[in-house]
C-alpha positions in Angstrom: 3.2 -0.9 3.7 1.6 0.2 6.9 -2.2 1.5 7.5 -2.7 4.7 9.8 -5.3 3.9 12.2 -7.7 5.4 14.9 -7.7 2.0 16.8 -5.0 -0.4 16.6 -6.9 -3.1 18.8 -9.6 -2.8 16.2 -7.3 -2.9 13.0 -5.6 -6.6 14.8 -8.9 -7.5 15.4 -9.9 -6.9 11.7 -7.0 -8.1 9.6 -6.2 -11.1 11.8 -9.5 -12.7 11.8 -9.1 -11.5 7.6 -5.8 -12.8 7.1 -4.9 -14.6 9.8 -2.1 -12.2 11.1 -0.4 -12.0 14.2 0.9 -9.0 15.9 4.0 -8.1 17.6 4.9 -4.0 18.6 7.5 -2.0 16.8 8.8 1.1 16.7 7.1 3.8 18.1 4.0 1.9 19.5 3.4 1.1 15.7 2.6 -2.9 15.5 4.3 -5.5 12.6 1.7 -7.9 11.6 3.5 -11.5 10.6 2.0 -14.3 8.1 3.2 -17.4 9.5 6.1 -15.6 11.0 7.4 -13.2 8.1 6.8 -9.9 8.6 4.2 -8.9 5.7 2.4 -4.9 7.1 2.4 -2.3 10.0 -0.4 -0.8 11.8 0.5 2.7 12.9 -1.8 4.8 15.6 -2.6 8.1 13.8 -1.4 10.8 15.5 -3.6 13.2 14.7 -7.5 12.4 14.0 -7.7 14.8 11.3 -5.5 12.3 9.3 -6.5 10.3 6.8 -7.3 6.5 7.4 -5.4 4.8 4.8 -2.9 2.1 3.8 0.3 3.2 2.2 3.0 1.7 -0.2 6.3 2.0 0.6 8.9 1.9 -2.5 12.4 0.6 -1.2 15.1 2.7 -2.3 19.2 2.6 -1.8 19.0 6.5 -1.1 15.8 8.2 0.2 17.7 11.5 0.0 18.6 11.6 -3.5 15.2 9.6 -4.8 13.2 12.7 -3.2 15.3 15.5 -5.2 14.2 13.3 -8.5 10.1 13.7 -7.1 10.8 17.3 -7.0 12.6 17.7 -10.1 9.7 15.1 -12.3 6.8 17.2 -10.5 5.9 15.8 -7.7 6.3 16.7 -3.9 7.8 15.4 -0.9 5.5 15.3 2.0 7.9 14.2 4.6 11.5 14.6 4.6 13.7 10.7 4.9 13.4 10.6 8.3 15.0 7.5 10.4 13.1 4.9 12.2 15.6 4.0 14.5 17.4 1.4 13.3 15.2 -0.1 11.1 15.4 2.3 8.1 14.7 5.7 6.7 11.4 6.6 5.7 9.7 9.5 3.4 6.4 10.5 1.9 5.9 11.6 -1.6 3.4 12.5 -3.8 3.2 12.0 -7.4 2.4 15.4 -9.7 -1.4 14.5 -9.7 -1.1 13.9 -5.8 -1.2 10.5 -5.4 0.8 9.5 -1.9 3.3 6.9 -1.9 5.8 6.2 0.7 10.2 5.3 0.3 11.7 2.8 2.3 15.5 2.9 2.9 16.4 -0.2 4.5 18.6 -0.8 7.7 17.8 -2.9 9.7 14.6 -3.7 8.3 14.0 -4.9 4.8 10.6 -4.9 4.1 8.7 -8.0 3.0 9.2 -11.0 4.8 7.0 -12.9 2.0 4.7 -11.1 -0.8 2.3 -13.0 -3.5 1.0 -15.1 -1.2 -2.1 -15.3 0.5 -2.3 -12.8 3.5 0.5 -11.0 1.9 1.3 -8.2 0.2 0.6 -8.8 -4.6 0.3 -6.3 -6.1 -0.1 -1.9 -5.8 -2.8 -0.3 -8.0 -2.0 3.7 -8.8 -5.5 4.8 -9.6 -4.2 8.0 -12.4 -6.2 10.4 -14.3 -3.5 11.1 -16.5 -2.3 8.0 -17.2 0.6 8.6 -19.7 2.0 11.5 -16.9 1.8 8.9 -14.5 3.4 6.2 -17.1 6.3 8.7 -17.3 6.9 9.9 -13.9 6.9 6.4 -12.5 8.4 4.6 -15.2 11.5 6.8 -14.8 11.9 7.3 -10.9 11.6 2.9 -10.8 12.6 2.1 -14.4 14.6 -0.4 -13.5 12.4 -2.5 -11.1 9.3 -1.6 -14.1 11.3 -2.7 -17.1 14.8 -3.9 -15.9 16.2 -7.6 -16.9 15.1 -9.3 -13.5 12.1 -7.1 -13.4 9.1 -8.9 -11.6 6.8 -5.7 -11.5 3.7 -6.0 -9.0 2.4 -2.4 -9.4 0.0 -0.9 -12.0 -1.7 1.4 -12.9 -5.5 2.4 -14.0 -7.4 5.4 -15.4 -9.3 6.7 -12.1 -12.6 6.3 -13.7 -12.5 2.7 -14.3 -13.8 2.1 -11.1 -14.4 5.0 -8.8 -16.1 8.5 -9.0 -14.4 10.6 -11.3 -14.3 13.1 -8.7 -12.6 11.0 -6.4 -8.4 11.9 -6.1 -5.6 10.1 -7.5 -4.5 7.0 -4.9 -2.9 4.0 -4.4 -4.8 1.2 -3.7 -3.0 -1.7 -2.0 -4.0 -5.7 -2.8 -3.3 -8.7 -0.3 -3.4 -12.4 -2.2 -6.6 -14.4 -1.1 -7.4 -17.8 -2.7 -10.8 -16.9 -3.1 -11.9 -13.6 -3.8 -15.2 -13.7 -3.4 -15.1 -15.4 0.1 -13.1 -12.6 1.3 -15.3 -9.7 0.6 -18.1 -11.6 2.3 -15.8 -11.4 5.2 -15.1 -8.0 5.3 -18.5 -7.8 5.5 -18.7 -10.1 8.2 -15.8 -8.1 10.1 -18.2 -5.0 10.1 -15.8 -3.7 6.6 -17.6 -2.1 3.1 -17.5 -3.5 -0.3 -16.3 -0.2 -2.8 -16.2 -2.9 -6.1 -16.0 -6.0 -7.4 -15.2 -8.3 -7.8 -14.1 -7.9 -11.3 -11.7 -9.0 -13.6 -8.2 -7.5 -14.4 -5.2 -8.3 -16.6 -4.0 -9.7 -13.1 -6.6 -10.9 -11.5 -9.7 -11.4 -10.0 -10.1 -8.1 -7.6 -12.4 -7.0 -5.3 -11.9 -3.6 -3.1 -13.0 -2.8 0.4 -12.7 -0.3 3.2 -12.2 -2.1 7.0 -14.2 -1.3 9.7 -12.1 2.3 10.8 -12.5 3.2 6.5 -8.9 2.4 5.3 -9.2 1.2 1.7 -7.3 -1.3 0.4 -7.7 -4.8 -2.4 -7.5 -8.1 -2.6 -6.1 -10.4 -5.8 -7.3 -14.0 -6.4 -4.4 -14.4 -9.0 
């Protein structure tokens, strides 16, 4: 996953002292962000400030190509074309049919998650749907196998949109890191200058709160 950002220095500033990360540069001035020396996020400079500030979850996939002819064909759109990242991978954007953004990850070099479901790393992806059961089908067939398969461990759900934000507010993913304490973590996104947008409340996976940092990217965290 990486978050688009106005000011990198700021987003290190916010999400070490959060989550104890440290930094190292990437490709394309974008910057990895380690937990205890596994890669676990990037921090990309937005190109353009008309973009949005956000986090994004990036589904690995063996074939970027052929997984963005199924988006089309199931209703949903391709945003970005699989594009390589040097060495490191191929990546594309997507949306879902009810617009939703998610990004695809085709590994080379680079295979994602150095550690997830642990604190300061990566647990679990929350698609925020109005239509639920379209977004139960379009998912459930473009990742059946790592939803439903015999080894499946999933870490992504889904909720109706109104649950917790304003009904007028889009489809989205929302991203969760693992904290111990959930509680003690929104009162330090406070204390880093972030916002509190809910919680915390209780889920079927956890304790979550969620929060906008200090430049307005979104994103959760999970006391499992």
């Amino acid at each position: 996953m990486d978050a688009q950002l106005a000011d990198l220095e700021a987003g290190k500033r916010f999400y070490g002292e959060l989550f104890g990360w440290s930094f190292q540069p990437s490709y394309g001035g974008t910057v990895w962000a380690y937990h205890e020396g596994e890669p676990v996020a990037a921090l990309a400079q937005k190109a353009d400030g008309r973009l949005p500030t956000v986090w994004t979850v990036y589904f690995a996939t063996p074939d970027a190509e052929a997984l963005t002819r199924r988006i089309r064909a199931a209703g949903g759109q391709v945003v970005t074309a699989p594009m390589p990242v040097g060495e490191l991978g191929v990546a594309a954007l997507a949306t879902d049919p009810e617009g939703a953004v998610f990004g695809l990850w085709q590994p080379g070099t680079h295979a994602g998650f150095g550690v997830r479901h642990v604190p300061g790393a990566f647990v679990w992806a929350e698609l925020y749907a109005r239509d639920t059961a379209a977004a139960n089908t379009f998912y459930g067939d473009l990742f059946h196998d790592a939803l439903f398969g015999p080894d499946a461990e999933p870490d992504f759900g889904r909720a109706p949109l109104a649950d917790v934000f304003p009904a007028e507010m889009p489809p989205h993913f929302i991203v969760h890191f693992a904290v111990a304490d959930c509680e003690a973590a929104l009162t330090e996104v406070n204390r880093l200058g972030g916002r509190i947008q809910a919680g915390p409340f209780d889920t079927s996976y956890g304790t979550v709160g969620v929060a906008t940092d200090d430049q307005g990217a979104s994103f959760g965290v999970l006391q499992r």
